[in-house]
C-alpha positions as CSV (number, residue, x, y, z in Angstrom):
1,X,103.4,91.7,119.5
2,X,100.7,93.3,121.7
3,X,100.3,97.2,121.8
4,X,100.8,99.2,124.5
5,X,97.7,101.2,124.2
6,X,94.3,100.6,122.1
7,X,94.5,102.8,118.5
8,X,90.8,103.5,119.1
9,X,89.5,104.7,122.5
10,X,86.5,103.0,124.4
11,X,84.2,100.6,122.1
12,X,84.2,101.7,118.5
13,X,83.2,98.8,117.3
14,X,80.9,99.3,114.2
15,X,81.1,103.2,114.0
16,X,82.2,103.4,110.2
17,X,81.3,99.7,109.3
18,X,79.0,101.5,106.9
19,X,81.6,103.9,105.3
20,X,83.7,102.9,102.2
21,X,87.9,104.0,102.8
22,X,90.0,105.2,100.3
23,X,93.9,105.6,101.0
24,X,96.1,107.1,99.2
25,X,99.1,105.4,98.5
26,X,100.8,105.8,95.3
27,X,103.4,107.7,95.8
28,X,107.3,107.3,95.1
29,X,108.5,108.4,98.8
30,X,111.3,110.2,96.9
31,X,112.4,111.9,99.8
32,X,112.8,109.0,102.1
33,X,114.1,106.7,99.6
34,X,117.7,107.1,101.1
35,X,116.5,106.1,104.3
36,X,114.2,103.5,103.0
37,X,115.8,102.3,100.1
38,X,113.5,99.7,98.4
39,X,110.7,99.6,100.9
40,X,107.6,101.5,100.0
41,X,106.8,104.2,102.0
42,X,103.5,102.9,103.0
43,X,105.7,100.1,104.6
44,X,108.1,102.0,106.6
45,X,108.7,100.6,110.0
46,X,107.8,102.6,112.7
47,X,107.3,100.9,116.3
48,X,108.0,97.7,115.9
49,X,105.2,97.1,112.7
50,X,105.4,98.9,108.9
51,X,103.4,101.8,108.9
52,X,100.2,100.5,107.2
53,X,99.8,98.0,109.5
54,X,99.4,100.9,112.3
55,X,96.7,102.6,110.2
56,X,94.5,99.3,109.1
57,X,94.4,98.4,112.9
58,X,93.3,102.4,113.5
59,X,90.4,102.2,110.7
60,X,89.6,98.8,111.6
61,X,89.3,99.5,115.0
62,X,86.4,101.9,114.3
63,X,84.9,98.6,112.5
64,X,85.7,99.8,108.8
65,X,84.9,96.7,106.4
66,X,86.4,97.8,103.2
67,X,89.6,99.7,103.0
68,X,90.8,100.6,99.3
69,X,94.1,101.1,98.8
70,X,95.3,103.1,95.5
71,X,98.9,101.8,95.2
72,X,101.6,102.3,92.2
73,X,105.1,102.4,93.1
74,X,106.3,99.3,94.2
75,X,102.6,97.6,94.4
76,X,103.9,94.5,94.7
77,X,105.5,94.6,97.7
78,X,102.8,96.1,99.5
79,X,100.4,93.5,98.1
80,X,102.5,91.0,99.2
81,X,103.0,92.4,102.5
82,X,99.0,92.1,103.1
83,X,98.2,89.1,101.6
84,X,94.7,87.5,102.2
85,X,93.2,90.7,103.8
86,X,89.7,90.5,102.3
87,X,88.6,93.8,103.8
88,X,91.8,95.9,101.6
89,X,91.1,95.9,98.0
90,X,94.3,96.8,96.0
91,X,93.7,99.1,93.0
92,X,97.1,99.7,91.6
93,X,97.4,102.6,88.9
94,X,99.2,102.0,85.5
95,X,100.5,105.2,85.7
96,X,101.1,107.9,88.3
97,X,97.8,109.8,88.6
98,X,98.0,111.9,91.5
99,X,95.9,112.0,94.1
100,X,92.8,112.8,92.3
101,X,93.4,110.8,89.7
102,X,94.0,107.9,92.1
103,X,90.3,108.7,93.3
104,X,89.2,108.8,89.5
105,X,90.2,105.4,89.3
106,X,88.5,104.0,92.4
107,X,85.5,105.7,92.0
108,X,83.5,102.0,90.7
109,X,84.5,100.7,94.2
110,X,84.0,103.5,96.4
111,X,79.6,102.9,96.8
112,X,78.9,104.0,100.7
113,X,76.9,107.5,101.0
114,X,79.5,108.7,102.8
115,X,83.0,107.9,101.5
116,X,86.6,108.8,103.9
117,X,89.4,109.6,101.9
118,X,92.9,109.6,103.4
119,X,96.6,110.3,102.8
120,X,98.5,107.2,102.9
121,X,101.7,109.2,104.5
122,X,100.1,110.8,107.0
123,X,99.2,109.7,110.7
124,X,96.5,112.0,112.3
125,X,95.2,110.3,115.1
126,X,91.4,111.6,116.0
127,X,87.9,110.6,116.8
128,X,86.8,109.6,113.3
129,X,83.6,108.9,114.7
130,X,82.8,112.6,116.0
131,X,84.4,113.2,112.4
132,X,81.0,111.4,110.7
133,X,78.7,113.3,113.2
134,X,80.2,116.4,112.3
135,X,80.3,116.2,108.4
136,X,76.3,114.8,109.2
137,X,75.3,117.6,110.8
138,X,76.3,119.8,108.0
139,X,75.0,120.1,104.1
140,X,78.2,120.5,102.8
141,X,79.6,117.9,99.9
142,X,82.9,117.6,101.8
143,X,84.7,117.8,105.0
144,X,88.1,118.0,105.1
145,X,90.0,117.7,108.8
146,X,91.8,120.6,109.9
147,X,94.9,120.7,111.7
148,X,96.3,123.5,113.9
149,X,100.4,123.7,113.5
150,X,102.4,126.1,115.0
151,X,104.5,126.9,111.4
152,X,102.1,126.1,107.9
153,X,105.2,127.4,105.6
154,X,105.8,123.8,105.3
155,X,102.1,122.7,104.1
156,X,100.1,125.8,103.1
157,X,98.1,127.6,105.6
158,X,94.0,127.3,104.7
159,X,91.8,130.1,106.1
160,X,88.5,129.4,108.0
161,X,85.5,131.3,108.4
162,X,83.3,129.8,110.8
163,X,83.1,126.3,110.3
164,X,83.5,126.8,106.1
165,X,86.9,126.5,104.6
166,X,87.3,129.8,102.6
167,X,90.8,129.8,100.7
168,X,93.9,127.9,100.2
169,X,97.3,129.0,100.1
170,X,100.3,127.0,98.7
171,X,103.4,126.0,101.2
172,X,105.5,128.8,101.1
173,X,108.9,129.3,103.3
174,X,108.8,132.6,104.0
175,X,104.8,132.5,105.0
176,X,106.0,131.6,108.5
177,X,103.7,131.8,111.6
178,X,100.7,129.3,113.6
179,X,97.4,128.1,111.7
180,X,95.5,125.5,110.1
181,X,96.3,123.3,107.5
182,X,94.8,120.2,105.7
183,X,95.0,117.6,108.0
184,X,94.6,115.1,104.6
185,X,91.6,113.2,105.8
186,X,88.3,113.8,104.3
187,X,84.6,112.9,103.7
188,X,83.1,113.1,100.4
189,X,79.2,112.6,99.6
190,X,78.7,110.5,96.4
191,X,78.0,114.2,95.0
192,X,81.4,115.2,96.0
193,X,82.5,112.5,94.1
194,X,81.0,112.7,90.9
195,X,81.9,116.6,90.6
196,X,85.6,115.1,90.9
197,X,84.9,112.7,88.5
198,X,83.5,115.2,85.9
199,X,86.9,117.4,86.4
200,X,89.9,117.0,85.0
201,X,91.8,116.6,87.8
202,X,95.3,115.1,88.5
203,X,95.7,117.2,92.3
204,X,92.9,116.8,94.7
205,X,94.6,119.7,96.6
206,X,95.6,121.8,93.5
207,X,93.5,121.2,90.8
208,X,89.9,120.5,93.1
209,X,90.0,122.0,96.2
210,X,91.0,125.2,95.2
211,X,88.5,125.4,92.4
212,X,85.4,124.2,94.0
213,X,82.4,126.8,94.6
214,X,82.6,129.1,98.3
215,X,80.9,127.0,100.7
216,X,81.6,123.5,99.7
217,X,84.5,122.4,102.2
218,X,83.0,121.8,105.7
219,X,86.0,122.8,108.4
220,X,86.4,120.2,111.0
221,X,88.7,121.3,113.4
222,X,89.3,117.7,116.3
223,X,89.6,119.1,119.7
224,X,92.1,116.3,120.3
225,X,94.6,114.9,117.5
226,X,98.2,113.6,116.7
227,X,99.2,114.8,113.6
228,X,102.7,114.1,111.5
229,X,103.3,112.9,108.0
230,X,106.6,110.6,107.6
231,X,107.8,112.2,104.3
232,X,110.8,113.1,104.9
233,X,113.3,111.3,107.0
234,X,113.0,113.8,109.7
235,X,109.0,113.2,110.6
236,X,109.6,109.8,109.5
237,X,112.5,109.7,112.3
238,X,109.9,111.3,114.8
239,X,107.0,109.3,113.9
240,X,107.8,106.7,116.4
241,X,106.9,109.6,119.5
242,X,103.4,109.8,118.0
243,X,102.3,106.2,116.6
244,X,101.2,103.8,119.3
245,X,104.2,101.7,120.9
246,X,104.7,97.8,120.7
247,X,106.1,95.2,123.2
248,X,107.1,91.4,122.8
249,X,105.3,89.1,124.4
């Protein structure tokens, strides 16, 4: 199977061959599971390939060199599924430990400066590279990238002032209307890291996001981006008009 079109625009090689990944994957896919049955969600086929295939070929494109991916549910499958990839390192939790938690337990392998953390259900398609250069040029711990939608009731809207993310506010249905919300990619300095480490945290979004000082969450807001998450069988239905098409040979 070839694609259609490159995952990474012009020459990327090397870009973030210096930069540890973290994805998030632990999840139970709950909402999908009657579309998907027994396959993770991280494995859902979208395109012609399963869904993490489409995203290691996007990181790896920029020249990432290690990818660590915080499994639980259904570990073994996914594990399977990637076999002798020596660049993905599989840390699979005991337990379900949310999103922070997931972090907590990573955090030994996770040594770059500059670390990317990412949702593992999420697809949002931008120029990771300009990404770096932003978070560089700023002395904030984190960046997180934010995504315009025209109706945040669905993910919680976050409010910007400049180029400083000021406030959170939970999904809500009746808090209609256009605006940002976390796109789920970020970078975190090995600061950023060890204030989540000393927190007891099971929610990066609930329980450290929302507490951390004014100031600390750079706003990085891509001129150019496809965004969609495939949690639900709706966007997981519609993912295959955003991810990159494949044709036989």
């Amino acid at each position: 199977m070839e694609p259609e079109n490159n995952y990474v625009a012009g020459s990327a090689v090397k870009l973030l061959d210096h930069i540890d990944v973290a994805v998030l994957a632990g999840g139970f896919g709950t909402r999908i599971r009657g579309v998907l049955g027994d396959t993770p969600k991280v494995l859902a086929p979208i395109n012609g390939r399963p869904y993490l295939d489409h995203l290691m070929a996007w990181l790896k494109g920029y020249g990432v060199e290690h990818i660590v991916l915080c499994l639980g549910h259904q570990a073994q499958k996914v594990q399977k599924h990637l076999g002798q990839d020596h660049s993905i390192e599989c840390i699979v939790e005991k337990r379900p430990l949310g999103t922070g938690g997931a972090i907590q337990n990573c955090r030994h392998r996770l040594r770059s400066d500059l670390v990317l953390i990412m949702n593992g259900d999420t697809w949002l398609e931008t120029d990771l590279a300009e990404f770096v250069a932003a978070h560089n040029d700023r002395e904030q711990e984190i960046s997180m990238i934010c995504v315009p939608v025209d109706d945040v009731s669905r993910y919680g809207k976050i409010s910007i002032d400049g180029n400083t993310i000021t406030s959170f506010s939970e999904k809500d249905i009746d808090n209609r209307g256009a605006g940002y919300i976390n796109g789920g990619i970020y970078l975190f300095s090995q600061a950023a890291l060890d204030r989540l480490c000393d927190a007891p945290v099971i929610s990066l979004e609930k329980d450290f996001f929302h507490v951390l000082p004014a100031g600390t969450i750079h706003a990085y807001i891509p001129t150019n981006a496809n965004f969609i998450d495939i949690g639900t069988p709706e966007t997981l239905a519609d993912a295959g008009n955003v991810l990159p098409r494949y044709k036989s040979d």
